[in-house]
C-alpha positions in Angstrom: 145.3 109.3 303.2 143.8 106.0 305.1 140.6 106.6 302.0 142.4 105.9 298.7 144.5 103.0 300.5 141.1 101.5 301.7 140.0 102.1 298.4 142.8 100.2 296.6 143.2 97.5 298.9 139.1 96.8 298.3 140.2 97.0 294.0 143.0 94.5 294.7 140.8 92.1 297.0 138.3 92.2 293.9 141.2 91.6 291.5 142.1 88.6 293.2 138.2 87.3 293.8 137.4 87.8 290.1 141.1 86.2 289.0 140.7 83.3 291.6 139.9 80.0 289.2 136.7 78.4 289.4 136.5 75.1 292.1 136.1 72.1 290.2 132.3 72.0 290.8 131.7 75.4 289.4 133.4 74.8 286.0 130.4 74.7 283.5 130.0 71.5 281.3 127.1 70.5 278.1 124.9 67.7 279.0 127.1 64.7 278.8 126.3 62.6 275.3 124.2 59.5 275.6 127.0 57.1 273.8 125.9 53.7 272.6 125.6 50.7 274.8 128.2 47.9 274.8 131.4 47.7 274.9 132.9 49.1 271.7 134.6 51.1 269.9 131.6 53.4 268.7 130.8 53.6 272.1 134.7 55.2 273.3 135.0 57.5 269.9 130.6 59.0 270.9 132.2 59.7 275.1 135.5 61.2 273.3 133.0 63.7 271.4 131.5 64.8 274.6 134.8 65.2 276.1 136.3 67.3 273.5 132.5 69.2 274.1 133.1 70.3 277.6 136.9 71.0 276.9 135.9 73.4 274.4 133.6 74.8 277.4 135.9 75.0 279.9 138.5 77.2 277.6 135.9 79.6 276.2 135.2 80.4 279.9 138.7 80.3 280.9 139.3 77.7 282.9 142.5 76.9 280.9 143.6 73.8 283.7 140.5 72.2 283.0 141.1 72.2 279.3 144.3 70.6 279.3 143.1 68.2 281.0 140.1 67.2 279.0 142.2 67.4 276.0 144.7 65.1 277.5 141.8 62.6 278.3 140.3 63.1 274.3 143.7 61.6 273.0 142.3 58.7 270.5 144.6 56.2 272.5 142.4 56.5 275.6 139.1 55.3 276.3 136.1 56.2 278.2 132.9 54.0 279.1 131.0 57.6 280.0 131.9 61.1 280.5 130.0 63.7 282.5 132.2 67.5 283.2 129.7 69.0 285.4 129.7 68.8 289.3 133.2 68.1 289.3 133.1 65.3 286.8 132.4 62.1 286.4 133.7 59.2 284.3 135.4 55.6 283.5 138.4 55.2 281.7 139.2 51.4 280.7 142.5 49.8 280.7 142.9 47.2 278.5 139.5 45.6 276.7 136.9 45.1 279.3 135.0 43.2 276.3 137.5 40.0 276.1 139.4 40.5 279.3 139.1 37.3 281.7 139.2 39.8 284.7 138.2 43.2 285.3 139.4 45.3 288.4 136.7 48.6 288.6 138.9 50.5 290.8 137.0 53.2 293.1 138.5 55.9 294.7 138.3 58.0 297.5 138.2 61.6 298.8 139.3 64.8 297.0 138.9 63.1 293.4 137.8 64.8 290.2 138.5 65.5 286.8 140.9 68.4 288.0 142.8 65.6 290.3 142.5 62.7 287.9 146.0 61.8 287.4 146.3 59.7 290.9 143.5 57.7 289.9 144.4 57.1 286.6 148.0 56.3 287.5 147.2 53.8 290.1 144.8 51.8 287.0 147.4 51.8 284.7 150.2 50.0 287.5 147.6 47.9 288.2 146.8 46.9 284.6 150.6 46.5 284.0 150.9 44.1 286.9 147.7 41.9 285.9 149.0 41.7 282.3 147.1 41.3 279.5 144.5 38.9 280.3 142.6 41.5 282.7 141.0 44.9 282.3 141.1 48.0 285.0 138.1 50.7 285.1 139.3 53.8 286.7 135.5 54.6 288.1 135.2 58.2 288.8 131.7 57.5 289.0 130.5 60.2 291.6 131.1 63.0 293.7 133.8 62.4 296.0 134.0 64.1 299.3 136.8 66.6 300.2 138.8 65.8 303.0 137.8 68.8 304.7 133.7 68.8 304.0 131.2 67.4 306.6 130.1 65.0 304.0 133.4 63.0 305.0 131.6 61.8 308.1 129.0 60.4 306.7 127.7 57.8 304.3 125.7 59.9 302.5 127.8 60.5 299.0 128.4 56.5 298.8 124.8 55.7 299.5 124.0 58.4 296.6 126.8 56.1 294.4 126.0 52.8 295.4 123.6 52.1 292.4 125.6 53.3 289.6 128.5 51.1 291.2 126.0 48.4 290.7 124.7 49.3 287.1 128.9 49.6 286.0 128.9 45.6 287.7 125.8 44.1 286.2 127.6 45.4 282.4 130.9 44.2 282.8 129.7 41.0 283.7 130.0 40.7 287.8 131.2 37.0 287.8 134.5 38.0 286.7 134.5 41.3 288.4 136.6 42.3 291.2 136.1 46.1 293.3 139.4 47.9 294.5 138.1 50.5 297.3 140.3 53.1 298.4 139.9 55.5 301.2 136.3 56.5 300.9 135.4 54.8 298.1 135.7 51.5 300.6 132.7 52.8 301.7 130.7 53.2 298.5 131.6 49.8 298.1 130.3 48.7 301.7 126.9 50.1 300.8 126.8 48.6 297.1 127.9 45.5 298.4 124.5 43.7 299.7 122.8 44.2 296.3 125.7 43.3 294.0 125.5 39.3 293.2 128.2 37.3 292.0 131.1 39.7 292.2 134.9 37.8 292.4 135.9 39.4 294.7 135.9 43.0 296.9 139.1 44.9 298.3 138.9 47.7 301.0 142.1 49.3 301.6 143.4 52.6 303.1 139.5 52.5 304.8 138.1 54.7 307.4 135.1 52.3 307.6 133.2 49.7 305.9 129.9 51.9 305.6 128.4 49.2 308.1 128.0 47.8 311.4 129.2 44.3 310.9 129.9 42.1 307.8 129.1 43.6 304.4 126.5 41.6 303.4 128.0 39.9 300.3 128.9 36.3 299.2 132.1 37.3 297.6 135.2 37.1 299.5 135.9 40.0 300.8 139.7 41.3 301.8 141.1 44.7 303.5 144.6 46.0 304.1 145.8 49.0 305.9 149.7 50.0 305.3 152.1 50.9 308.3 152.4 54.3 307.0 148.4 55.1 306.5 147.2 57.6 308.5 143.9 56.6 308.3 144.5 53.9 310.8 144.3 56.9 313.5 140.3 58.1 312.2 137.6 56.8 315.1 135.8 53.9 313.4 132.4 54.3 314.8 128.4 54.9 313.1 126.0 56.6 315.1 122.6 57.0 313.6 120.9 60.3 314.9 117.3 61.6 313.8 118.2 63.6 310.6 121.9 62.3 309.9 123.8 59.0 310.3 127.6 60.4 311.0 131.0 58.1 310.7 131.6 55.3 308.7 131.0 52.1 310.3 133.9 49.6 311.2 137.2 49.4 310.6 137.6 46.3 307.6 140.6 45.2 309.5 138.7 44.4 312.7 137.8 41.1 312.8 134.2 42.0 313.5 133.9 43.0 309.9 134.7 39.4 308.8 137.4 40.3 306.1 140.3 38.5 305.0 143.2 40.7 305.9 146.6 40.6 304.2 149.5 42.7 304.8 150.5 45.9 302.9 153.7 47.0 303.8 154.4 50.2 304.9 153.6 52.5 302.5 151.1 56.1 302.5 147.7 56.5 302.1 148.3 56.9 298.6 150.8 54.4 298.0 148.7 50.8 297.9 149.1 51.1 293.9 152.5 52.4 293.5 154.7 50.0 290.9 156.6 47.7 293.0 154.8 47.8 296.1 153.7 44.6 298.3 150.2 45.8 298.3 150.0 46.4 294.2 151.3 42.9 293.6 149.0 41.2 296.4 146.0 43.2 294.9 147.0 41.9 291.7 147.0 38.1 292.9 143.4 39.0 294.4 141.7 40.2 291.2 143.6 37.1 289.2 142.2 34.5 291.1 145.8 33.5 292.7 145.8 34.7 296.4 
């Protein structure tokens, strides 16, 4: 009797393993489309194309979540600088019109981010957008491949040295005298790295941080500012860098610490997620930073 139970109990674990969806790096995507350079409109309807490309990829090999939410993102009323759906996805969706906007916030995010778990991201762009008003522009950046809060490559710099230059390339074509960086969680870090090589920048905000990416100040002439809510619980990770042989492993100092040489400004007592949430102290102080007005 113990055979055919053994037996079914191996059919159902291989009913389960085959059912199980994809992870959001497996899901296959075309080549993303080369779209034209500038800011128009040519270049937002060529990126919508290769979206509604890889959504029609996704479905045909059942990934039905992914679809919808590629098809959400191809709605004509959105717009995207670039589009990439393979390796868990990368893009920009713009807020407003980059092209006349007297500010632009590139907003970029932390761990645990992808095309699958877009909708934090892009919902922390649009409050910020609605509390600049219309003389500023947001760019949701998902412009690389976020760590997961439980993968080794949390501890270490490694992902935001590998998205430090495309951080820079997204500055130098918005124009980086009236461009401001928003870095939450991990993405403070990506930022700490970029931050030595990116000239003229307004202004650069680290907030919910485990570290700066460095040992000391970033390296930058723009101001830079940090924040940690009462409620974060990233104010209980070690902030420490140790550089062994083959790997360098945590993420530098904490951008509150007045070693790192920020200007700190409170954020009430909000979540680790919670810095861009309509109404909060932190949204509207943000706001002040990338207008100029703190």
């Amino acid at each position: 009797m113990r055979f055919p139970f053994r037996r079914s109990l191996l059919i159902a674990s291989l009913t389960v393993s085959l059912a199980a969806p994809l992870s959001s790096a497996e899901v296959p995507a075309p080549e993303p489309v080369q779209p034209p350079s500038g800011l128009s409109e040519a270049r937002y309807a060529a990126v919508r194309q290769g979206i509604l490309a890889a959504e029609r990829m996704a479905a045909g090999h059942g990934h039905r979540r992914r679809a919808e939410v590629l098809r959400a993102m191809a709605d004509p009323a959105r717009r995207f600088l670039f589009f990439d759906g393979r390796d868990g996805g990368r893009a920009a969706e713009v807020f407003g019109d980059p092209a006349t906007a007297e500010r632009v916030a590139v907003l970029v995010p932390g761990s645990d981010t992808s095309l699958d778990r877009y909708g934090r991201l892009r919902s922390g762009a649009s409050a910020l957008r609605e509390e600049l008003g219309g003389r500023a522009a947001v760019v949701a950046w998902l412009g690389y491949r976020t760590p997961g809060t439980y993968e080794a490559a949390l501890l270490t710099p490694d992902r935001a040295d590998a998205a430090a230059p495309a951080l820079r390339a997204l500055v130098d074509e918005l124009g980086p005298a009236r461009v401001s960086l928003l870095c939450h969680s991990y993405g403070a870090v990506v930022c700490g790295r970029a931050a030595p090589d990116l000239d003229g920048v307004a202004s650069i905000v680290l907030f919910g941080a485990p570290g700066t990416g460095t040992t000391g100040p970033l390296g930058t002439q723009a101001p830079v500012w940090a924040a940690r809510a009462g409620g974060d619980w990233i104010a209980r990770v070690p902030h420490a860098r140790f550089d062994l042989p083959f790997v360098t492993l945590g993420l530098g100092l904490d951008p509150v610490d007045p070693a790192a040489g920020t200007r700190v400004f409170p954020a009430g007592d909000g979540g680790h997620s919670d810095y861009l949430r309509p109404g909060s102290p932190a949204l509207r102080t943000i706001a002040r930073i990338v207008s100029g007005d703190a």
